[in-house]
KEKE-3310 file (N, C-alpha, C; in steps of 0.2 Angstrom, whole numbers, plus 5000, padded with zeros to 4 digits):
npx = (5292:5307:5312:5327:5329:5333:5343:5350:5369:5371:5367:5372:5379:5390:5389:5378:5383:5393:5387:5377:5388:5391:5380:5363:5344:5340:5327:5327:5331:5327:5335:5347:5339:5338:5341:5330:5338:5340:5342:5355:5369:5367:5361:5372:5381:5375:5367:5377:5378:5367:5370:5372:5383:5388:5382:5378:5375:5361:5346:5340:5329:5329:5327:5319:5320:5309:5301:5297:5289:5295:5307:5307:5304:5314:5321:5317:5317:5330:5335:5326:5335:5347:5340:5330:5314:5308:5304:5304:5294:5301:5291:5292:5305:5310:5321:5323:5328:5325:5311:5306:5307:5298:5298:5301:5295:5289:5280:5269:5258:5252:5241:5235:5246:5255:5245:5244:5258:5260:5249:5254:5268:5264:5260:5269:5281:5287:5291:5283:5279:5281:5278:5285:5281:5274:5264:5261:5269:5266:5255:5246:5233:5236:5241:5225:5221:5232:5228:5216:5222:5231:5226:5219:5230:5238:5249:5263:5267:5263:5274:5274:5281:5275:5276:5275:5283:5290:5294:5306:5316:5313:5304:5284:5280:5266:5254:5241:5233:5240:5234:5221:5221:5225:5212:5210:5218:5220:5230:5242:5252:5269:5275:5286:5297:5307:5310:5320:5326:5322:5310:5306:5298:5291:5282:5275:5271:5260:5252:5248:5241:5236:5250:5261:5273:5288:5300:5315:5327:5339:5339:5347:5360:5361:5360:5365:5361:5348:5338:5339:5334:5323:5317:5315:5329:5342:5349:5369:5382:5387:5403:5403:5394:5401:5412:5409:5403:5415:5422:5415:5415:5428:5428:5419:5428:5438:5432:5427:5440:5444:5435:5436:5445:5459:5455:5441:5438:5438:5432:5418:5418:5416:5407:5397:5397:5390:5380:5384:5389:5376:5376:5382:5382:5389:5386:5392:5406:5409:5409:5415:5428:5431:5430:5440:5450:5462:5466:5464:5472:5472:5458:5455:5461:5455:5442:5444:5448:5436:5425:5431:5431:5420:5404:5389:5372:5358:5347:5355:5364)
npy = (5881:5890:5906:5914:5930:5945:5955:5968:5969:5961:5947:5940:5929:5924:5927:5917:5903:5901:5902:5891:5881:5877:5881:5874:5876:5885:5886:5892:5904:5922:5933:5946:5961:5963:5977:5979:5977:5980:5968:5955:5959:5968:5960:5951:5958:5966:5954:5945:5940:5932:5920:5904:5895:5903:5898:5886:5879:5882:5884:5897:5911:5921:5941:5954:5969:5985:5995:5990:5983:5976:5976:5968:5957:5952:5950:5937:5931:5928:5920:5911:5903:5900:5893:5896:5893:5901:5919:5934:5949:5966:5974:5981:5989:6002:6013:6028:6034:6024:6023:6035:6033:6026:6015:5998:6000:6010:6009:6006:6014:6016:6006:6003:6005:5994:5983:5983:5984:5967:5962:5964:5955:5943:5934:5932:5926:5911:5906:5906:5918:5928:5939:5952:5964:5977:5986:5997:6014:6028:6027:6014:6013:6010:5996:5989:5995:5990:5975:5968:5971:5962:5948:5947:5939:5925:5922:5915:5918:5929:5938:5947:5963:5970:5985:6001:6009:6021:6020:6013:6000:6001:6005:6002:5988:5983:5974:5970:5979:5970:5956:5960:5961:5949:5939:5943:5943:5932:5923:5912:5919:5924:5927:5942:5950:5957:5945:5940:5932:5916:5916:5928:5923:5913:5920:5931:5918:5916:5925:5924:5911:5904:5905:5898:5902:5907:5922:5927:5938:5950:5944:5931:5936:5939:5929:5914:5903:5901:5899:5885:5882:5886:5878:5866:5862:5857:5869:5870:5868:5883:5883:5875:5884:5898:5892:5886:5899:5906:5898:5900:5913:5915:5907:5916:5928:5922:5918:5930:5935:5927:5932:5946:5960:5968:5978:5979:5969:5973:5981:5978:5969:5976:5981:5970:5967:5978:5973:5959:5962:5964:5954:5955:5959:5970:5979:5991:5992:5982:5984:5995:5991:5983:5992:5999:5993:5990:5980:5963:5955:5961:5960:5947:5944:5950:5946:5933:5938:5943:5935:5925:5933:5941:5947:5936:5939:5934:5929:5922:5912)
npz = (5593:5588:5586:5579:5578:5566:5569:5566:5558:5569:5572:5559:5547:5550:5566:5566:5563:5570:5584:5581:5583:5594:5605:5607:5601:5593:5581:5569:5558:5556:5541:5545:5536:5518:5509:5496:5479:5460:5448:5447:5449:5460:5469:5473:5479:5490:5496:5504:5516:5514:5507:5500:5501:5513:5523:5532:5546:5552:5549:5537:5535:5523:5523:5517:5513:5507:5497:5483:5470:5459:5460:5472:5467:5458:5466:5473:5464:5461:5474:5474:5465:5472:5482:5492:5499:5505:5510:5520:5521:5529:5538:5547:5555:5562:5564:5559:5548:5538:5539:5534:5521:5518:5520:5530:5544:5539:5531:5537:5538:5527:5521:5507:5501:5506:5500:5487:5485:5488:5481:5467:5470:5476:5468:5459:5463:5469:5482:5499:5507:5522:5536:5545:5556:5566:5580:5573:5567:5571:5579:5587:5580:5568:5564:5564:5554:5545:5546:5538:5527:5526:5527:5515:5509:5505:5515:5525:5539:5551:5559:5574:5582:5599:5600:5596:5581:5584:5596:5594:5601:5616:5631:5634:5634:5626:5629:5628:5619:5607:5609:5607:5596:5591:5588:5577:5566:5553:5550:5555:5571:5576:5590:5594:5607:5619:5627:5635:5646:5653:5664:5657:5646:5651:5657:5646:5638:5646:5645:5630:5628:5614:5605:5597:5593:5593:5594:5597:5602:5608:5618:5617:5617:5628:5637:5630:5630:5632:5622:5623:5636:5637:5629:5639:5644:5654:5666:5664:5674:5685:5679:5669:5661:5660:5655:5642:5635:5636:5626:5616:5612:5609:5597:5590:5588:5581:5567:5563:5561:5550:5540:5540:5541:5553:5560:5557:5565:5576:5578:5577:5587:5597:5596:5599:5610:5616:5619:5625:5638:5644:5651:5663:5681:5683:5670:5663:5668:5663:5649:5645:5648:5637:5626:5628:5622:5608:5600:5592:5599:5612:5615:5617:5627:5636:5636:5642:5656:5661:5658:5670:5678:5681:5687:5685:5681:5687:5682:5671:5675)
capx = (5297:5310:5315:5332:5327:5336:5346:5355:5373:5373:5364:5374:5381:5397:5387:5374:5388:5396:5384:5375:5391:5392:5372:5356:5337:5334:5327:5327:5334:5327:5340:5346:5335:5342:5340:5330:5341:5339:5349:5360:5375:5367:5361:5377:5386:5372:5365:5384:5373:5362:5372:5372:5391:5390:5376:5380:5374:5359:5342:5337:5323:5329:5321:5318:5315:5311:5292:5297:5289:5298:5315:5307:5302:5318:5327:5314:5320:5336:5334:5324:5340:5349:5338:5328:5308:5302:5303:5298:5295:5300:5288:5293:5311:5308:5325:5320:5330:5321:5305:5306:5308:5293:5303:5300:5287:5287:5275:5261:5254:5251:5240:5233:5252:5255:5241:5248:5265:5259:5245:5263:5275:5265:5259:5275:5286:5289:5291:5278:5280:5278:5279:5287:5279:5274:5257:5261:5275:5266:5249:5242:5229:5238:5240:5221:5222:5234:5225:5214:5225:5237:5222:5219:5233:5240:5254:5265:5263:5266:5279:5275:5283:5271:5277:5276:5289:5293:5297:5311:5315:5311:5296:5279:5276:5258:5250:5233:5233:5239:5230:5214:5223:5225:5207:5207:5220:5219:5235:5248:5256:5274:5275:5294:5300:5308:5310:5328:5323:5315:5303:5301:5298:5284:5276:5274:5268:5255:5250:5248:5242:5235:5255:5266:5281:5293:5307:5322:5333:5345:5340:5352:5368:5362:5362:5365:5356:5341:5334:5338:5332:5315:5316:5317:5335:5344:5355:5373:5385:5393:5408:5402:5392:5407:5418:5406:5404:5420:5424:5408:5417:5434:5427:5417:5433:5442:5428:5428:5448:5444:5432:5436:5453:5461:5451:5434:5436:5438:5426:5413:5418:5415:5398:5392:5397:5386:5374:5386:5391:5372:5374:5384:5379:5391:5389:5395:5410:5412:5408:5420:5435:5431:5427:5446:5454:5464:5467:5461:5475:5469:5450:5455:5464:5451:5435:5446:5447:5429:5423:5433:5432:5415:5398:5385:5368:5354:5345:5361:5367)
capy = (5883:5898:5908:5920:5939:5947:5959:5971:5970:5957:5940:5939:5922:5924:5925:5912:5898:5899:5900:5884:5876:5879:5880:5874:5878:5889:5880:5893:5912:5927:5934:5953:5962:5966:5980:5978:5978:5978:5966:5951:5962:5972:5956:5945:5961:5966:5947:5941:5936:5922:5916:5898:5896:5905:5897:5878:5876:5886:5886:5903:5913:5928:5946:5960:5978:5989:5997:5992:5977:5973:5973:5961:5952:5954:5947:5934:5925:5926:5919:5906:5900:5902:5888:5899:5893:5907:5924:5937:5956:5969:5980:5982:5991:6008:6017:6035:6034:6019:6024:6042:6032:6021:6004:5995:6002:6017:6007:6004:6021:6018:6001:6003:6004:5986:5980:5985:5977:5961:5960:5962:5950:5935:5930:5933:5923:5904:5907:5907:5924:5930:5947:5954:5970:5980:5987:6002:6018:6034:6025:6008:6010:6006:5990:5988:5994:5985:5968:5967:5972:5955:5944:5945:5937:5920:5922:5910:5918:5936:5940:5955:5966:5973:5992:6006:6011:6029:6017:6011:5996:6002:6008:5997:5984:5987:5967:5972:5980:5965:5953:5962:5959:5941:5935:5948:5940:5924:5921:5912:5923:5921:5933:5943:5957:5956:5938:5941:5928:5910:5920:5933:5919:5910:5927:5930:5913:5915:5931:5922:5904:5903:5907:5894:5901:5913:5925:5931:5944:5953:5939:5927:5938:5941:5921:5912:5897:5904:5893:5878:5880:5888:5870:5862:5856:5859:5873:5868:5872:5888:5884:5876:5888:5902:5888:5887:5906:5908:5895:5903:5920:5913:5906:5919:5931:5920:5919:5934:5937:5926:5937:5955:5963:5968:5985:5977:5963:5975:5988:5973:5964:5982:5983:5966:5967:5982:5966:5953:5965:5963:5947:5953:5963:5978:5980:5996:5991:5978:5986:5999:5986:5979:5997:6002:5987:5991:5975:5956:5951:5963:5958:5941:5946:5954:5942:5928:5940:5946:5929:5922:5937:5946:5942:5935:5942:5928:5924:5921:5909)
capz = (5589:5592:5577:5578:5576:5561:5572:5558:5564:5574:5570:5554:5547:5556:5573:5567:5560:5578:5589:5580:5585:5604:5610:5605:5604:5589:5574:5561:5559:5549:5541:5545:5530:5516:5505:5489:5474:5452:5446:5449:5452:5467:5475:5475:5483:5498:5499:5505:5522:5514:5502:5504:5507:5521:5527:5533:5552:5553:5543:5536:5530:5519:5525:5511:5517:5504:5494:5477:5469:5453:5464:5476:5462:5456:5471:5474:5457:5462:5480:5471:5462:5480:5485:5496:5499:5511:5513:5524:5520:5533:5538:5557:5556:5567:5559:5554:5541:5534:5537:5532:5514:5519:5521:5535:5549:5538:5528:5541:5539:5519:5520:5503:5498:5506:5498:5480:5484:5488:5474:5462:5469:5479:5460:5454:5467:5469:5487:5503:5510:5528:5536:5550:5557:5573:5579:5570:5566:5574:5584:5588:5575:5562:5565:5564:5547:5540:5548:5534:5519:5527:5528:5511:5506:5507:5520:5530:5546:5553:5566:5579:5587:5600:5602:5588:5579:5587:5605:5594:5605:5623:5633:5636:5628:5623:5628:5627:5612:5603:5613:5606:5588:5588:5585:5569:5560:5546:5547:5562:5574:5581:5597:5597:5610:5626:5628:5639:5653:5653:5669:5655:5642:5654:5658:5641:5637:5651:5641:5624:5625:5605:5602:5599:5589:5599:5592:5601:5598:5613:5627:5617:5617:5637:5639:5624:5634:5632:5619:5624:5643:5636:5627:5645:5643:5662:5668:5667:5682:5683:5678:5662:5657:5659:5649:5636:5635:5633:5619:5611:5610:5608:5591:5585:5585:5574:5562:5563:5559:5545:5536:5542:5543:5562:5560:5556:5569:5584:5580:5578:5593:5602:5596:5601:5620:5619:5621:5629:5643:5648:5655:5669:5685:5682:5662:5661:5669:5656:5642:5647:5648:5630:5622:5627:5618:5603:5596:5595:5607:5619:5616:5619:5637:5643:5637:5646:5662:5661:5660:5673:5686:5682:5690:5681:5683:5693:5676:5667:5680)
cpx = (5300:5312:5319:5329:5332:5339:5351:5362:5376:5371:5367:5377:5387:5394:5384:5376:5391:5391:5381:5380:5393:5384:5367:5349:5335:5332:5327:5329:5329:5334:5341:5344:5340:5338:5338:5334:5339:5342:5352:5367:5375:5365:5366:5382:5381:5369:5371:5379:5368:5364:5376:5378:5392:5387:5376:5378:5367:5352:5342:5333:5326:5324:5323:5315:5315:5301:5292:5293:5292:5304:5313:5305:5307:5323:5324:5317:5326:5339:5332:5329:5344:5346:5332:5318:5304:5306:5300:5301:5294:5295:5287:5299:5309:5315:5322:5323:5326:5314:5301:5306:5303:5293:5301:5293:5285:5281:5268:5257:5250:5246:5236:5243:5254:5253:5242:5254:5261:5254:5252:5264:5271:5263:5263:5279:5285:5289:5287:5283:5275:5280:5280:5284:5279:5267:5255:5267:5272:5262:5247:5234:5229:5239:5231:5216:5223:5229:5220:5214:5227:5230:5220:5223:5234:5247:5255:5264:5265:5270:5278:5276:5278:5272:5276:5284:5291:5296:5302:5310:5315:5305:5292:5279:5268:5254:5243:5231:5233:5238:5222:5214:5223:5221:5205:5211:5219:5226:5239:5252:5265:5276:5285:5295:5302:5308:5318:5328:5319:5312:5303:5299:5290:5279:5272:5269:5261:5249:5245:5246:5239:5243:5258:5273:5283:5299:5310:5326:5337:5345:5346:5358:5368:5363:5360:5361:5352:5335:5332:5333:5324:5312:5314:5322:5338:5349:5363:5378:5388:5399:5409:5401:5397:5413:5415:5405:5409:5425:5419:5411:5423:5432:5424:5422:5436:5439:5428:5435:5449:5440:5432:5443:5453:5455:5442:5434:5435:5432:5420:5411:5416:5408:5395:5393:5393:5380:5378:5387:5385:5369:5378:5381:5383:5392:5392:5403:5413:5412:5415:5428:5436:5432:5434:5451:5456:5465:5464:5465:5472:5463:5449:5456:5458:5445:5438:5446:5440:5425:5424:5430:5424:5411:5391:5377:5362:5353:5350:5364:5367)
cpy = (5890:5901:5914:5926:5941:5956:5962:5972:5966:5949:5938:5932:5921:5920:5917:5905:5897:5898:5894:5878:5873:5879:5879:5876:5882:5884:5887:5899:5915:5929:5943:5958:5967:5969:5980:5979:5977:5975:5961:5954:5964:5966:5952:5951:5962:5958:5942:5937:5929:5919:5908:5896:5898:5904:5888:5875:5878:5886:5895:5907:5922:5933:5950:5964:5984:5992:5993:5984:5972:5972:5968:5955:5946:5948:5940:5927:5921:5922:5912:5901:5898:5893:5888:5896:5897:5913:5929:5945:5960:5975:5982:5987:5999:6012:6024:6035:6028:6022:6030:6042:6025:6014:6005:5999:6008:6016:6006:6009:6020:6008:5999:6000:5997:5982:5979:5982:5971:5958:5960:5957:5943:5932:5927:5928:5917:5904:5909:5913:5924:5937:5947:5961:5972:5981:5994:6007:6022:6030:6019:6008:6007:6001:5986:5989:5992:5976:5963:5966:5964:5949:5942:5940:5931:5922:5916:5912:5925:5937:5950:5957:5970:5979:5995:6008:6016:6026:6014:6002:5997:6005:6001:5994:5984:5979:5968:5974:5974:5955:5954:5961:5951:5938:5937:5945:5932:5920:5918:5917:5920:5928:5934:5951:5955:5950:5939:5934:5921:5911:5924:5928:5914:5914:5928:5926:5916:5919:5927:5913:5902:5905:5901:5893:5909:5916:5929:5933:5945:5949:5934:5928:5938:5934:5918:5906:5898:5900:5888:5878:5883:5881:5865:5857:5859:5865:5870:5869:5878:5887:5881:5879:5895:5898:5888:5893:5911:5906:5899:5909:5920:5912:5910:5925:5929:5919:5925:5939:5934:5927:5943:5955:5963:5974:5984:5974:5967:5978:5985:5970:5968:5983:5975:5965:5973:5975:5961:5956:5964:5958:5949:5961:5971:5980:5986:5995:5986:5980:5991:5996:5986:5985:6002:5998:5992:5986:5970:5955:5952:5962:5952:5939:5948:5949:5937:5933:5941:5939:5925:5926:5940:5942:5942:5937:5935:5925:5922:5915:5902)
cpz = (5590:5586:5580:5577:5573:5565:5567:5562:5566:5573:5563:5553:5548:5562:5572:5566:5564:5583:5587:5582:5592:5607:5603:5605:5598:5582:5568:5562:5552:5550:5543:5539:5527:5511:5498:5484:5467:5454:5449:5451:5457:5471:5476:5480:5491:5501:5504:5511:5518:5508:5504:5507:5512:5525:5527:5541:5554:5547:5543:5531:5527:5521:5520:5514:5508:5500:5486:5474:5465:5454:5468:5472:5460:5459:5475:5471:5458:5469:5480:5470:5468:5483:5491:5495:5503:5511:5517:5521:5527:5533:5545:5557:5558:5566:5556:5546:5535:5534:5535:5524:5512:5516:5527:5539:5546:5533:5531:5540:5532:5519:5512:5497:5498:5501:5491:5480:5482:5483:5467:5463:5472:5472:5458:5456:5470:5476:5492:5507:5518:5529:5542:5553:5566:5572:5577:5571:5573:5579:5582:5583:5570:5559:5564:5557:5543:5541:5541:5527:5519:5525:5523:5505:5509:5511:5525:5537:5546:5559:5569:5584:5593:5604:5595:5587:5581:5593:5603:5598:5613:5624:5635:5630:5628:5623:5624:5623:5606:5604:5610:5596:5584:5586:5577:5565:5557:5549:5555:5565:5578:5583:5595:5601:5618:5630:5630:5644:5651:5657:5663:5650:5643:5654:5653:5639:5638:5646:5632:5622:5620:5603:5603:5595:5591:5593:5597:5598:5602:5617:5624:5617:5627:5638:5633:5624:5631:5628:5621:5631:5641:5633:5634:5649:5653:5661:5668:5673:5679:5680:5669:5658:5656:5653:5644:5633:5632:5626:5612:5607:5608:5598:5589:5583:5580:5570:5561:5558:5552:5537:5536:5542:5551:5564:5562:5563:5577:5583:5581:5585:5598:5602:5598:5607:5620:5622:5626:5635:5646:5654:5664:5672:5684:5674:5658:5661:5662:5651:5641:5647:5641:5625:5621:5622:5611:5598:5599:5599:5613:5622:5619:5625:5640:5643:5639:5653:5662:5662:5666:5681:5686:5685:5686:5684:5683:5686:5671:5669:5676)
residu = (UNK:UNK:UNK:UNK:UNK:UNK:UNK:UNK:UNK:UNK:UNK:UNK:UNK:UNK:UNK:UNK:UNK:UNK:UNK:UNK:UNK:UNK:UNK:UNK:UNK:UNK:UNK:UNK:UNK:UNK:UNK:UNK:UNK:UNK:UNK:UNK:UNK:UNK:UNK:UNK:UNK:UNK:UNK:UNK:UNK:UNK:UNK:UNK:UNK:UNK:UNK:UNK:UNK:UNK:UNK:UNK:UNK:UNK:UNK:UNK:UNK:UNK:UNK:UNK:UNK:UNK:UNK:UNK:UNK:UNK:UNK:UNK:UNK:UNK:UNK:UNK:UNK:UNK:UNK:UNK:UNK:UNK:UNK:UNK:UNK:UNK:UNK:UNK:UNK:UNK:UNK:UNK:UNK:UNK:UNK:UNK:UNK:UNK:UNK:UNK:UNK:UNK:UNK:UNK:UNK:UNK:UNK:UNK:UNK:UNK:UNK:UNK:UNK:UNK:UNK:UNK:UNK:UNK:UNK:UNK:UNK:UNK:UNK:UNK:UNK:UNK:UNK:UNK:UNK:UNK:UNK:UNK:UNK:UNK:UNK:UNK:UNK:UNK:UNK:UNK:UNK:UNK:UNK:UNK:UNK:UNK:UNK:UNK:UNK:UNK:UNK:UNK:UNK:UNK:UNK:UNK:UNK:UNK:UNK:UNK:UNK:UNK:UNK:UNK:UNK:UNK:UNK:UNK:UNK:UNK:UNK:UNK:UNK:UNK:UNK:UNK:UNK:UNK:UNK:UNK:UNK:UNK:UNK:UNK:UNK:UNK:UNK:UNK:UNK:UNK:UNK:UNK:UNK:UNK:UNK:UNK:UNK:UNK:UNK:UNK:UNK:UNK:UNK:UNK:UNK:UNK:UNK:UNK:UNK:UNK:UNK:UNK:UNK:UNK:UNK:UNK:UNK:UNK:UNK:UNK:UNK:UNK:UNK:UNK:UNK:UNK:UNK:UNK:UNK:UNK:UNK:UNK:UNK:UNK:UNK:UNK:UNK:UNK:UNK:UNK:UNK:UNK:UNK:UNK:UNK:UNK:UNK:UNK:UNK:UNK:UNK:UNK:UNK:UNK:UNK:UNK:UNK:UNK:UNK:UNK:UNK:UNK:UNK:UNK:UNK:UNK:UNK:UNK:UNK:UNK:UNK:UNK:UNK:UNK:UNK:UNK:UNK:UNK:UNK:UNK:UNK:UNK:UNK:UNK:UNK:UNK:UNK:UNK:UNK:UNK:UNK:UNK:UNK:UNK:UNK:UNK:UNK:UNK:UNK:UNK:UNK:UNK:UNK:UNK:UNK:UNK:UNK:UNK:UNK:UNK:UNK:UNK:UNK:UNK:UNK:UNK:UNK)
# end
């Protein structure tokens, strides 16, 4: 099973409603985490992302970042009504800003404090909760901390990222560390970081054979494939997969233009070739094409040049 990664920004139900129309292979997405809120008012304004309407091609599992109980309690009720069966609480997100207000990985340090939420809200919530994390904020123990608090609790599974939160997302990935973690937990693991590659996806494997639920994040904007071929569906020819590539981005613009203004659409389009650019061999150059544009028509000129004329890099192929 492959599960989406709740990329803040970028995985939104725009992206997630077109690409379900153009490639295969993911079965289910978290959603990018939303901010606890009081209230019925604050959540129909920051929840816009999982509101069913917007969500028609695409299973997904609502993610909540925040310390509080009685707001995720809050948002759980109303999530309920939604239609929603699972949640997952972030306690991965490596953000200073976030975790400087001990949300997301800023909570790994305080496993007492965990352990306090969850004794509040799993009683309260209609909903099988899981948890996203890392193997800690400052140092690799922390993870061996919380291990115990999580195990306590009925959880769906846990998703880990295996770097600490100060490496952001770059550096080593830390195997052996969380390799040495897997026999300690109760609960199912699904493995996510640096799955760019069907070779980085096998390697990986190799790494983990008690794992059998995968999330990807940045390797699907690099090859949108990605899913599917990790499925064992075949490569299509070059020319296809450049046609489909470009229908792909062709449609998510105009989704796009039908939910943002001209302003929105570009500055958007700018930030998501920071990713797509990676598919090809020169992506600065590309990125640098896309990063000049002033308008969709111009975006549209170029992501038909760039497509046609760049070169794609061997695993992309």
């Amino acid at each position: 099973m492959i599960f989406l990664a709740p990329l803040q920004g970028y995985t939104d139900f725009i992206f997630r409603n077109v690409y379900s129309r153009h490639y295969k292979g993911i079965d289910i997405a978290i959603s990018p985490f939303i901010s606890m809120s009081p209230g019925k008012a604050g959540i129909l304004h920051i929840a816009k992302d999982v509101l069913p309407t917007n969500n028609f091609t695409m299973a997904i599992i609502p993610q909540l970042m925040g310390n509080n109980a009685e707001q995720f309690i809050s948002m759980a009720q109303i999530l309920g009504e939604w239609g929603y069966e699972q949640l997952n609480w972030n306690l991965g997100c490596p953000v200073p800003h976030s975790t400087r207000k001990k949300r997301g990985c800023g909570l790994m340090p305080y496993p007492e404090l965990v352990r306090e939420i969850l004794e509040h809200v799993i009683p309260r919530i209609s909903q099988r909760l899981s948890v996203k994390t890392r193997l800690g904020l400052n140092n690799m123990d922390e993870i061996y901390k919380l291990i115990p608090v999580l195990n306590d609790f009925s959880l769906e599974n846990i998703i880990i990222h295996p770097r600490i939160g100060i490496q952001m997302y770059e550096g080593e990935i830390h195997h052996e560390v969380l390799k040495s973690c897997l026999p300690l937990f109760k609960h199912e693991i699904i493995y996510n970081g640096d799955i760019k590659t069907a070779d980085d996806f096998l390697a990986i494997k190799k790494e983990y054979p008690s794992v059998q639920k995968w999330m990807i994040g940045r390797g699907i904007f690099y090859n949108p494939l990605l899913p599917s071929l990790i499925k064992g569906n075949q490569w299509p020819d070059a020319e296809k997969n450049n046609e489909a590539f470009l229908n792909f981005l062709l449609d998510l613009y105009n989704e796009m233009k039908i939910n943002k203004n001209e302003e929105q659409v570009v500055y958007k389009v700018k930030d998501l070739w920071k990713l797509f650019s990676m598919r090809y061999t020169d992506s600065e150059k590309v990125f640098d094409q896309i990063s000049h544009a002033s308008s969709t028509d111009e975006i549209i000129r170029l992501t038909r040049k760039i497509v046609a004329e760049e070169k794609i890099i061997e695993s992309c192929k």
